[in-house]
Phi, psi and omega in degrees: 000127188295161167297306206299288175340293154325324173267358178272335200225031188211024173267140202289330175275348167274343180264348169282299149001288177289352188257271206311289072090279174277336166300321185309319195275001171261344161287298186325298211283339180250352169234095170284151198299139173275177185219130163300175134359289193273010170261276199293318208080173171166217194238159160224120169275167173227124162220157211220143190281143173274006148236163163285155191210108199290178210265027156291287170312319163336296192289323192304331193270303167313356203262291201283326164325299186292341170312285189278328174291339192216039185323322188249034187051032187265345166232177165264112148266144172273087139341030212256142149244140182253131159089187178258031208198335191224140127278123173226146202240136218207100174220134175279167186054023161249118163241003160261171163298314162301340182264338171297299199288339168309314184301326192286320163351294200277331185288305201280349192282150189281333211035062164312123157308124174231150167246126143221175197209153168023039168094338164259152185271158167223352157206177177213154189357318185306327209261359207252112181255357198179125201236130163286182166264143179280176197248101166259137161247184218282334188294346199094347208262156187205158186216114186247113199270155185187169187245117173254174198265169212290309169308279207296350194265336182282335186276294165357281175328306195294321179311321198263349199303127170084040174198059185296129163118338183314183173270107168275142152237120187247165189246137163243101171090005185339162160278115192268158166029058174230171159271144187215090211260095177226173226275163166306304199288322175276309160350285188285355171273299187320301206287025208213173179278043197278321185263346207269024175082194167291008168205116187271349176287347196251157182318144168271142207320320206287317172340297197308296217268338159283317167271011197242301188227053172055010128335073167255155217246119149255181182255193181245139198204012162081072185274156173292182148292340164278322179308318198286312205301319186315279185322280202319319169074015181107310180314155171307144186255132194245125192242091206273131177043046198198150169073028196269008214233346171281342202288309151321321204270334172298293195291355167267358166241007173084000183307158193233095189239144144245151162235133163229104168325115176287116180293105176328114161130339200280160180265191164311329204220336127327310193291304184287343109015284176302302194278001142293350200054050165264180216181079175142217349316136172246148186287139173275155157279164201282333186292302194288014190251027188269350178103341190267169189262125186239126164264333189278126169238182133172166192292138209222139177200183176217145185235166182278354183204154185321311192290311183299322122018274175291315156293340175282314170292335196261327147330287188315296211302310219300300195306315204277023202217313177290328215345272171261156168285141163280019141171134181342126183228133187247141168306072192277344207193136201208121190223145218233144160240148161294159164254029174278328157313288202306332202292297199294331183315317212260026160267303188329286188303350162272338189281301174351297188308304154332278175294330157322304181278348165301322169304346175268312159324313204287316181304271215300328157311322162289334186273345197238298176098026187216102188316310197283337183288307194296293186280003194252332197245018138258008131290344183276329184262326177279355171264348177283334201270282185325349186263318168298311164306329180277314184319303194301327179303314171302306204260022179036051169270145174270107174312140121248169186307325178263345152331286189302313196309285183334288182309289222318324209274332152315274172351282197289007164286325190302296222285338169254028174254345178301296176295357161283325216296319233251334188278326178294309178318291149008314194252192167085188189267127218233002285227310212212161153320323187248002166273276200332306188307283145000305172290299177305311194278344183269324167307287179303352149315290192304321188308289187298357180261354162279329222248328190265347170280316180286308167345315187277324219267314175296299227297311198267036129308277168317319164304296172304008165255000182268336193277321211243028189201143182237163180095212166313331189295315184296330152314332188279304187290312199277313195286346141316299201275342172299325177293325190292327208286299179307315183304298203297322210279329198242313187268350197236321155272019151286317195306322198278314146292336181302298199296326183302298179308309203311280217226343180264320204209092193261000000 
């Protein structure tokens, strides 16, 4: 190995270049890349408002949807509303029926809000005029503040006077007016100070949840089917883990039945969470049990660890924040895609990918009449397409079709800043060492000062389509502005000494 070489490859911007390079291809290998919709499969709902609605309500209902369907970003949903009447809801990677008809569950559901206290609500979504951003501190503890309205807060005050510590509760979606048929044990957890906060002295959840929304809770005892309707009394029946062999035989009796399964691994208080949609018990403060009515209030909790901290907090702000749809949507249509397109699509696009970069070899090798020129700046874009590819894996972004559209169109900016880059150098006055020397750095100046205007030039292009545009388009923006950001930062003043050895100072 030559010295100028050695010194090529122990130059700090070809070694950041192989350090990106190689993390990537050790994140691809251990969190493989994920797929939208049109890759991956999934569902498409049609769901239709039950009035037309202009397009401020509009948005709040696609805004409070995308809210409740995709609280921790763990899949992609797709969000459109077309016209002043239809949604169409768009989630990758659901294939079953079940998961499906859940989804429709949560789209057709109002996502009623509740506040209650000692068993009365005292305000509901309606009441929430303003959710600030939550707080987590370096202690764990996090707090998320809103405003409630002036009614609800004077009914609070009276509700709380004297009574610090007590259990606030909030609700999304309770079972309201049911029977609620669960296992002994969650019984006897509902039946315990397990919710009550900071007062072991204040009703217990089960209390709470009968007087607040007509809910009364039995245990399961292996009751007929007759039995329960007798018990239900008119009522809904909610059969939390328990009874599933009843559902038929209830619903063959005009009974109003849900079944909801307990999940290997969920605890007790997990589970009973869920099928209430509860959200707390949160301890009232001592300030707010002074009686006077405060609309800023807000919710406050602690966690064993940061992360969970920041999921507890961002679960509060996402329900307060989604709280009700401003109007009702029904499920006109259900449509399943297959992922048998994406299976054959990502062989397409590797082979594609492929013959793209021998064409660029092909090109730029005619235009240069040069090998050592030709391969350098086609490595240079497959090291770009890996870098881009390692980013999406970490941040668990979903490849989709304008995803992909987005590198190509990276790619193809690279290669034609490699040839600004490769051109400059090319030219100028060769005359002496120290003109040359001299000479190379005022070309590559001019290089990079083209490369850094389009860059800035893309970057706020793009941004306003990530700002101001939903769907797909934005997947086309964040894999732009990550290429443009790896190109100007990482590949084009690597590229740029490889060319400089290559072709500027022989």
């Amino acid at each position: 190995m030559n010295r100028k070489l050695k010194k090529l490859l122990l130059n700090w911007k070809v070694l950041l270049l192989i350090i990106f390079v190689a993390g990537s291809i050790a994140t691809l290998a251990v969190r493989p890349l994920t797929y939208g919709i049109d890759i991956a499969g999934g569902v498409a709902l049609i769901a239709q408002t039950e009035r037309p609605v202009d397009s401020s309500t509009m948005e709040i209902v696609t805004d409070s949807l995308q809210e409740r369907l995709n609280t921790f970003g763990l899949r992609e949903v797709q969000i459109q509303a077309q016209g002043n009447d239809i949604v169409v809801v768009k989630v990758a990677n659901v294939t079953s029926t079940e998961e499906a008809n859940s989804l429709k569950k949560v789209i057709e559901s109002q996502g009623v809000f509740y506040m209650e206290f000692n068993g009365v609500i005292f305000g509901t979504g309606k009441d929430i005029t303003y959710v600030g951003v939550y707080q987590v501190k370096s202690d764990n503890s996090w707090a998320v503040p809103f405003r409630i309205s002036k009614e609800a807060a004077e009914k609070f005050a009276e509700l709380a006077k004297g009574k610090p510590g007590w259990p606030v509760d909030m609700f999304l979606d309770p079972p309201a007016d049911s029977l609620l048929v669960v296992p002994r044990s969650i019984y006897d957890l509902m039946n315990s100070t397990a919710f009550n906060a900071n007062a072991p002295e204040a009703p217990y959840l089960i209390e709470r949840i009968e007087s607040a929304f007509n809910t009364t809770t039995v245990v399961y005892a292996n009751q007929s089917a007759e039995e329960l309707k007798r018990l239900a009394n008119g009522k809904q029946i909610v059969l939390a883990g328990v009874g599933a062999e009843l559902v038929d035989e209830l619903k063959a009796m005009n009974v109003s039945v849900r079944y909801i399964p307990k999940q290997s691994g969920v605890t007790d208080e997990e589970f009973i969470k869920k099928v209430l949609g509860l959200y707390g018990p949160y301890s009232l403060g001592a300030e707010l049990a002074q009686g006077e009515p405060q609309t800023d209030v807000q919710i406050t909790g602690h966690a064993s660890n940061r992360f969970q901290a920041e999921q507890e907090a961002r679960t509060v702000y996402t329900v307060l924040k989604s709280g009700s749809l401003p109007v009702k949507l029904k499920v006109i249509g259900m449509e399943f895609i297959s992922p048998k397109l994406g299976e054959s699509f990502k062989t397409q696009a590797l082979y594609a990918g492929i013959a793209a970069l021998m064409a660029v070899l092909l090109i730029v090798y005619l235009h240069y009449r040069s090998w050592k020129i030709a391969i350098p700046v086609a490595s240079t874009s497959l090291s770009e397409v890996i870098i881009i590819l390692g980013i999406a894996a970490l941040i668990k972004w979903n490849l989709d079709l304008p995803s992909i559209a987005g590198i190509i169109a990276a790619i193809g900016t690279g290669v034609d800043q490699q040839i600004v880059i490769t051109d400059e150098l090319l030219s100028g006055d060769k005359s002496t060492k120290i003109t040359r020397r001299s000479s190379t750095l005022k070309r590559i100046g001019r290089a990079f000062f083209i490369i850094f205007a389009s860059a800035a030039t893309t970057i706020a292009a793009m941004s306003l389509l990530l700002v101001y545009f939903v769907g797909t388009l934005k997947g086309f923006a964040v894999t732009t502005i990550i290429g443009v950001v790896i190109g100007t930062l990482i590949t084009r003043p690597a590229y740029a000494e490889i060319a400089k050895y290559l072709v500027g100072e022989k």
